[in-house]
C-alpha positions as CSV (number, residue, x, y, z in Angstrom):
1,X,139.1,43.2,116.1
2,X,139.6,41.8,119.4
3,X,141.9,43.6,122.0
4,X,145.1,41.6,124.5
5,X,143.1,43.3,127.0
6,X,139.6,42.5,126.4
7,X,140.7,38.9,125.3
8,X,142.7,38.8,129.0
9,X,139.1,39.8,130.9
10,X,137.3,37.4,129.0
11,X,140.0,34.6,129.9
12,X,140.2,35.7,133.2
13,X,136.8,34.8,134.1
14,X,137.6,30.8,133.5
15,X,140.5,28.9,135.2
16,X,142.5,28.6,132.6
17,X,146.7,28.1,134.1
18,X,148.7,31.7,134.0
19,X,151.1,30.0,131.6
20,X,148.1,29.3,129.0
21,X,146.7,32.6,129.4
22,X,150.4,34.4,128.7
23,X,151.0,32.2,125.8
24,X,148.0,32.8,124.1
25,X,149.1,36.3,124.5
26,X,151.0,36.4,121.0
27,X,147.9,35.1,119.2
28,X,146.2,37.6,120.6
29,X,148.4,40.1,119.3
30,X,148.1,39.3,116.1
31,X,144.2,39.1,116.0
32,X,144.9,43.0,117.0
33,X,147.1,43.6,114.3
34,X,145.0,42.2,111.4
35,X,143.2,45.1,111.6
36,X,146.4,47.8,111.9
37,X,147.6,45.7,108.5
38,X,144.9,47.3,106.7
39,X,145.3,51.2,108.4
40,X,149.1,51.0,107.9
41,X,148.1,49.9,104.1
42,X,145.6,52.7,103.1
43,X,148.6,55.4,104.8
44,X,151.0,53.6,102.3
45,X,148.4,53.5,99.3
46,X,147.1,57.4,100.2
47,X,151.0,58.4,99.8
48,X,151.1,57.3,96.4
49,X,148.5,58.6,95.3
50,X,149.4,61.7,96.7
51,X,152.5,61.6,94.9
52,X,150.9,60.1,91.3
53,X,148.9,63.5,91.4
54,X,151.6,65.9,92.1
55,X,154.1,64.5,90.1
56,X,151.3,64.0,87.1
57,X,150.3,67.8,87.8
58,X,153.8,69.2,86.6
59,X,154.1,66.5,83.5
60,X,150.7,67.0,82.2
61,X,151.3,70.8,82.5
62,X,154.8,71.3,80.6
63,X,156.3,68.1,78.9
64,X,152.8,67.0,77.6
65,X,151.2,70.5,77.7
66,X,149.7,72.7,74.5
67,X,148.9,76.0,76.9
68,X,149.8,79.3,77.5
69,X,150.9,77.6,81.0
70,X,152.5,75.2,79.6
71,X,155.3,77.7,77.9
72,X,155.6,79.6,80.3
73,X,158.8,79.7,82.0
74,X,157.9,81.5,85.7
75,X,156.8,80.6,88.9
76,X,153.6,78.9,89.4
77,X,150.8,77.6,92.0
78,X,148.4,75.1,92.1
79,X,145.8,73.7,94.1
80,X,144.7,70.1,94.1
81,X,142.2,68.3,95.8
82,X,142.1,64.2,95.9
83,X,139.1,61.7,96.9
84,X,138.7,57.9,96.8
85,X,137.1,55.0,98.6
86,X,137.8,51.0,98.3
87,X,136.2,48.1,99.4
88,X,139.5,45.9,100.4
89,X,138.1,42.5,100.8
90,X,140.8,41.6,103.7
91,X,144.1,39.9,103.7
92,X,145.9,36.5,103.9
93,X,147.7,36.4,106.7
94,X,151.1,34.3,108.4
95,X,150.7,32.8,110.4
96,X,147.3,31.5,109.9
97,X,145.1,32.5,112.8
98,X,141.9,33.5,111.0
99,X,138.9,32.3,109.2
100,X,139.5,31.3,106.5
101,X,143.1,32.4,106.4
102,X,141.5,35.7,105.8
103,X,141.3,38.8,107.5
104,X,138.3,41.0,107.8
105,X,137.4,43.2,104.6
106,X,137.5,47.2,105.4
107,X,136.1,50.4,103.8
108,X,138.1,53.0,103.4
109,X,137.9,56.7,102.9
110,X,140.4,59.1,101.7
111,X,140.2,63.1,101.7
112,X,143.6,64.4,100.6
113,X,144.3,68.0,99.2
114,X,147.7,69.6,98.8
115,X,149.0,73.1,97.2
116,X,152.3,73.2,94.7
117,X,154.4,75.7,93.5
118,X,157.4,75.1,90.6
119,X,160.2,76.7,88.8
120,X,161.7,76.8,86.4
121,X,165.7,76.8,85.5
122,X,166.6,79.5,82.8
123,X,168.3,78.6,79.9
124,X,168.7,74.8,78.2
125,X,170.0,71.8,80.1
126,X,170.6,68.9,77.6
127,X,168.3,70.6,75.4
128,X,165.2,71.5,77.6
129,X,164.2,72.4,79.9
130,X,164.0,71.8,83.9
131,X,161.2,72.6,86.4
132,X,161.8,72.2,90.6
133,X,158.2,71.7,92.0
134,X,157.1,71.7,96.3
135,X,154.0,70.4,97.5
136,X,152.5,70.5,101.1
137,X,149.5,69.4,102.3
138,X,147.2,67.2,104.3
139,X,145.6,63.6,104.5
140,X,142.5,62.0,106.0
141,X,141.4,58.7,106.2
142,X,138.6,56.5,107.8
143,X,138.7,52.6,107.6
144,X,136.0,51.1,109.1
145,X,136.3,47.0,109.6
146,X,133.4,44.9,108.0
147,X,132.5,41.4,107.5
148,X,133.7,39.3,104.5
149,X,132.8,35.5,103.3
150,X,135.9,34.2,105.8
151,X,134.7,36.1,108.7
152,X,130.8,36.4,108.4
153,X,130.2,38.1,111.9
154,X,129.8,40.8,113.4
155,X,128.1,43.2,111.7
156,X,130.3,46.6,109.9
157,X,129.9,48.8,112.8
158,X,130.7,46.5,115.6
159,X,134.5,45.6,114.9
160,X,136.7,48.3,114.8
161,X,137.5,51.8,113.0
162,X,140.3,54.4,113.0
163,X,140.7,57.8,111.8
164,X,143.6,58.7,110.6
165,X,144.8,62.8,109.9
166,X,148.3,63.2,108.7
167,X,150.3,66.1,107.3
168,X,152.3,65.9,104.0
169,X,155.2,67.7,101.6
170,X,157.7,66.6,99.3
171,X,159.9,67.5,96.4
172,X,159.9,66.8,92.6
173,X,162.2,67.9,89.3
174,X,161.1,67.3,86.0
175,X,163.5,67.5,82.7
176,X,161.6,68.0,79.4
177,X,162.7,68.4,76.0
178,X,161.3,67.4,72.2
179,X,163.0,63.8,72.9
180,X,160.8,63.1,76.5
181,X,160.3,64.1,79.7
182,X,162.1,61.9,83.2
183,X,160.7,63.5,86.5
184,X,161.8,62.6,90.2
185,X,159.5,62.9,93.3
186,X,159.5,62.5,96.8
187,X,156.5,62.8,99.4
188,X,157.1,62.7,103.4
189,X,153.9,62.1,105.6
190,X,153.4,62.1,109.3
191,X,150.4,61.1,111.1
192,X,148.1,60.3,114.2
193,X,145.9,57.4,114.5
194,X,142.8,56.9,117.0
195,X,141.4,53.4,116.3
196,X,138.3,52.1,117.9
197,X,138.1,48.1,118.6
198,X,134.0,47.9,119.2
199,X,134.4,43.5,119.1
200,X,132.7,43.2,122.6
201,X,129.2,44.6,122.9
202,X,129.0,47.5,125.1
203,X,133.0,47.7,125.1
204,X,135.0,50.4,123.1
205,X,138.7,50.4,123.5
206,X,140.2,53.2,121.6
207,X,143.9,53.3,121.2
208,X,146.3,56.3,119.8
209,X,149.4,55.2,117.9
210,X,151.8,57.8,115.1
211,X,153.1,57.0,111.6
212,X,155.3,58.2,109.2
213,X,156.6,57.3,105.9
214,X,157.9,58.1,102.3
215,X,156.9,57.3,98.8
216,X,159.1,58.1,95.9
217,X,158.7,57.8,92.1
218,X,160.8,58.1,89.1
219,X,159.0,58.2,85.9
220,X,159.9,58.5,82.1
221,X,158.0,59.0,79.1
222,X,157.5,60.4,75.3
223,X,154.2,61.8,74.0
224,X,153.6,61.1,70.3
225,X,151.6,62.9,67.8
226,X,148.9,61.0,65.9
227,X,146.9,63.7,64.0
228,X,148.6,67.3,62.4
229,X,147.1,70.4,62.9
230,X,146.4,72.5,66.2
231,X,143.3,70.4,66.8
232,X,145.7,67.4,67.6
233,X,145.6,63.7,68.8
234,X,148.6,62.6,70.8
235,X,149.1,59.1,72.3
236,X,151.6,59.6,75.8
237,X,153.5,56.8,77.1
238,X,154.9,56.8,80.4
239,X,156.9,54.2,83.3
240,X,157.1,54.5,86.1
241,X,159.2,52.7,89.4
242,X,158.1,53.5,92.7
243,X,159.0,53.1,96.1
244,X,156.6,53.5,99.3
245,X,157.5,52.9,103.0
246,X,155.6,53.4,106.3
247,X,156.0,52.5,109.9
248,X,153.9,52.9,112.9
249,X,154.9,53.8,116.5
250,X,154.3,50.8,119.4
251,X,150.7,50.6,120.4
252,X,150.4,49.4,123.6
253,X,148.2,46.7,123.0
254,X,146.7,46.3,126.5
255,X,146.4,49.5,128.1
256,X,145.3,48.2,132.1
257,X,149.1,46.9,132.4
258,X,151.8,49.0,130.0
259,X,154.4,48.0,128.2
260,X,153.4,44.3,128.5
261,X,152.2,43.7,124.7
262,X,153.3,46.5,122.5
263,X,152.5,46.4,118.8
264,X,153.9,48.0,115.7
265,X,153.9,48.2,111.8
266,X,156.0,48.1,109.1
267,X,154.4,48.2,105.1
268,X,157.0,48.3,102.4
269,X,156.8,47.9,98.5
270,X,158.2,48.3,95.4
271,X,156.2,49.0,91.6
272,X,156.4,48.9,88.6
273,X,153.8,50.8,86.5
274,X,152.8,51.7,83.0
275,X,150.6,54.7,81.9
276,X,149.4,54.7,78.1
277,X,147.2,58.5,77.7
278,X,145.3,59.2,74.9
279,X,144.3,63.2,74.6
280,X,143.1,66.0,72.1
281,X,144.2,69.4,72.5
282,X,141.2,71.4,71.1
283,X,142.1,75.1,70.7
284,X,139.5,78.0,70.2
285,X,141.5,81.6,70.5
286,X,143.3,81.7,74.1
287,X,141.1,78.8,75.7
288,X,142.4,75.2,75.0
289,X,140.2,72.2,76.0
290,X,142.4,68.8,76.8
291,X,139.8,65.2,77.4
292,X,141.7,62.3,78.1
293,X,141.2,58.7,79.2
294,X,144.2,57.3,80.7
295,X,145.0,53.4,81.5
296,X,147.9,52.4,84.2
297,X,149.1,48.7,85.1
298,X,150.7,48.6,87.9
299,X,152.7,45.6,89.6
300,X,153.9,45.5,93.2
301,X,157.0,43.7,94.5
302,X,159.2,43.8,97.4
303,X,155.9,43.6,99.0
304,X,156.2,43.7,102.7
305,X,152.7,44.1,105.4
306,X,154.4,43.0,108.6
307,X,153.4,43.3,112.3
308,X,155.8,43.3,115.3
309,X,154.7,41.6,118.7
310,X,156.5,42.1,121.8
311,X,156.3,43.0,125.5
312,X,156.2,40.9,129.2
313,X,153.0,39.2,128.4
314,X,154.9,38.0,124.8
315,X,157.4,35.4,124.7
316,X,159.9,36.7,122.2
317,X,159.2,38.9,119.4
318,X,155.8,37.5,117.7
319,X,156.1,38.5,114.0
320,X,152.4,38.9,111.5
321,X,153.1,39.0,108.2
322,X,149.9,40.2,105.4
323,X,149.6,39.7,101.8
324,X,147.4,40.7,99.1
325,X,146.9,41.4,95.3
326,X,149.7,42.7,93.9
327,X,148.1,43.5,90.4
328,X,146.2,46.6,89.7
329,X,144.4,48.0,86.9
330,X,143.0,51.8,86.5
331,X,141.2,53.7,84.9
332,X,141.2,57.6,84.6
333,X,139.1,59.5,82.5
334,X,138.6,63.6,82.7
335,X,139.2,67.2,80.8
336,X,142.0,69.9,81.3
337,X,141.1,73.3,80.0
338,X,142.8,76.3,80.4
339,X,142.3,80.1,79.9
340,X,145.6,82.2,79.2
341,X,147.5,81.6,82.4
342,X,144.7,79.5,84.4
343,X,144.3,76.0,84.5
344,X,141.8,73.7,85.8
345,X,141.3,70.2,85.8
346,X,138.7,67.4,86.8
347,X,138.8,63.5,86.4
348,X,137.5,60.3,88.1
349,X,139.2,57.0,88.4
350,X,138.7,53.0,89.2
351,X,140.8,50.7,90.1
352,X,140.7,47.0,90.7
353,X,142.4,44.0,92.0
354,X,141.6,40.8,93.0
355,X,141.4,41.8,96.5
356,X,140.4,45.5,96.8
357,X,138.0,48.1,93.9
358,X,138.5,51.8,94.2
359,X,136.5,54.6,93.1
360,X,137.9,58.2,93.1
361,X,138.3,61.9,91.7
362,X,140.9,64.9,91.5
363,X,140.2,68.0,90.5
364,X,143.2,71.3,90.8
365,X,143.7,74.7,89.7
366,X,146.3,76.8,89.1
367,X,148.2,79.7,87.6
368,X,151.2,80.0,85.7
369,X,153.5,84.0,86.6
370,X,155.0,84.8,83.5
């Protein structure tokens, strides 16, 4: 990840015309913004699956639920905690200015943990019931550039990093009667972003630039019994649509002379998903034990990764647009059990495309106020 600024010094030592050197300007910019494609990406990816958890909390609990909990018609809290890291293996970019028309690869790190509370609505609505849930919380991330078959050099360590800490809350509703469930969620971020471009040896320019963004979600779905009896089999099928936006703030690209090549970031992208879950609900007195092994495809479209180049030192406006996958596949296997009024719950996950493989966990708590 090579900055406008270090790329001007290293120009500036040859006589190259002032013309060439201000032209080359917008390339330059766009070698800066390969690696802001991937940070703006993983802030994107890290609000979905902020929202896929909280939104999955309050299904799995009441419209798919067996529990004590799960009846219950009170207030109730929960904590959840989130992990994951993926290998992202870079992107394709427009226009073509890389190796390879490729990107560099990243690794990326993600620490999320959030708290919910919900209520419910007394009385029927269309024959069930209706639960308001609120979730606030925080996000960290690390992305760290590395070396891919395209771009074989330098060494992870040497091209860039950022760290990334943003704050979190949203909104959901969730209908559920003996026909289904159909649930509605929102989740805001906002964030700050230090990023570290290490390309020259000896030479760390760090830059600070905000985000903020939105992903929303609507989701429908029926669980089916398979076996009778209160030690049960049941086979859930849910879709989903979602929606996830975030943009970035102008970084100002060359720091020795303001305001002459400013960056920013715009991600945007549609999905479409589908969740088959297959559980047990084993009961024994007041404790009930839930396994599952859930499987989600989900397609992305709309798909937008875009940079924005402009300032003196760039003729115009200078657009970067990034591409990858768009087809994922996870899998999510773990075991709910709850006590009376306390849950808890613990799974792990993968998930693969052609372009990127994640590995991650969740694991919550909470407590239903009857």
């Amino acid at each position: 990840m090579l900055s406008v600024f270090q790329v001007f010094k290293a120009i500036g030592r040859f006589a190259v015309p002032p013309l060439v050197i201000i032209g080359g300007f917008a390339q330059c910019a766009l070698a800066q913004s390969q690696f802001e494609a991937t940070v703006i990406t993983s802030q994107g990816k890290a609000a979905s699956g902020n929202l896929d958890a909280f939104m999955s909390d309050q299904i799995d609990t009441y419209a798919t639920g067996a529990s004590a909990a799960a009846q219950g018609l009170g207030p109730a809290a929960k904590a959840t905690g989130r992990i994951r890291r993926t290998e992202h293996d870079g992107f394709s970019a427009n226009p073509n200015i890389f190796a390879g028309n490729k990107t560099y690869g990243a690794e990326i790190k993600e620490a999320s943990g959030f708290g919910s509370l919900s209520l419910a609505s007394p009385g029927l609505i269309f024959g069930g019931h209706i639960r308001f849930g609120m979730m606030a919380g925080a996000t960290n991330l690390t992305v760290e550039s590395k070396p891919n078959t395209a771009n074989p050099a330098p060494a992870k360590g040497s091209i860039g990093s950022a760290d990334i800490d943003s704050a979190m809350f949203g909104g959901s509703v969730l209908w559920y009667g003996d026909i289904g469930y159909i649930s509605a969620a929102v989740v805001a971020f906002t964030g700050d972003t230090t990023m570290s471009d290490k390309f020259l040896p000896g030479v760390i320019t760090r830059f600070q630039q905000s985000s903020s963004g939105t992903s929303s979600s609507l989701t429908i779905g029926r669980t089916f019994p398979i076996t009778p009896g209160d030690n049960t089999v049941k086979l859930d099928l849910r879709g989903s649509y979602g929606f996830t936006r975030a943009t970035t703030s102008a970084l100002d690209a060359n720091p020795a002379l303001p305001g002459t090549s400013l960056l920013s970031f715009e991600y945007e992208t549609s999905s479409l998903s589908f969740s088959p879950m297959l559980f047990a609900d084993l009961k024994a007195g007041d404790v009930n034990i839930r396994p599952f092994v859930q499987g989600t495809v989900r397609k992305l479209f709309d798909y937008t990764n875009k940079s924005r180049a402009y300032g003196a030192f760039i003729p115009g406006t200078v657009y970067g647009n990034y591409d990858e996958a768009r087809l994922f596949g996870t899998i999510e296997a773990g075991i709910n059990a709850s006590y009376q009024n306390w849950q808890f719950g613990l799974s792990v996950y993968t998930e693969q495309s052609d372009d990127s493989d994640t590995i991650g966990g969740k694991i919550g708590g909470s407590y239903q106020f009857n």
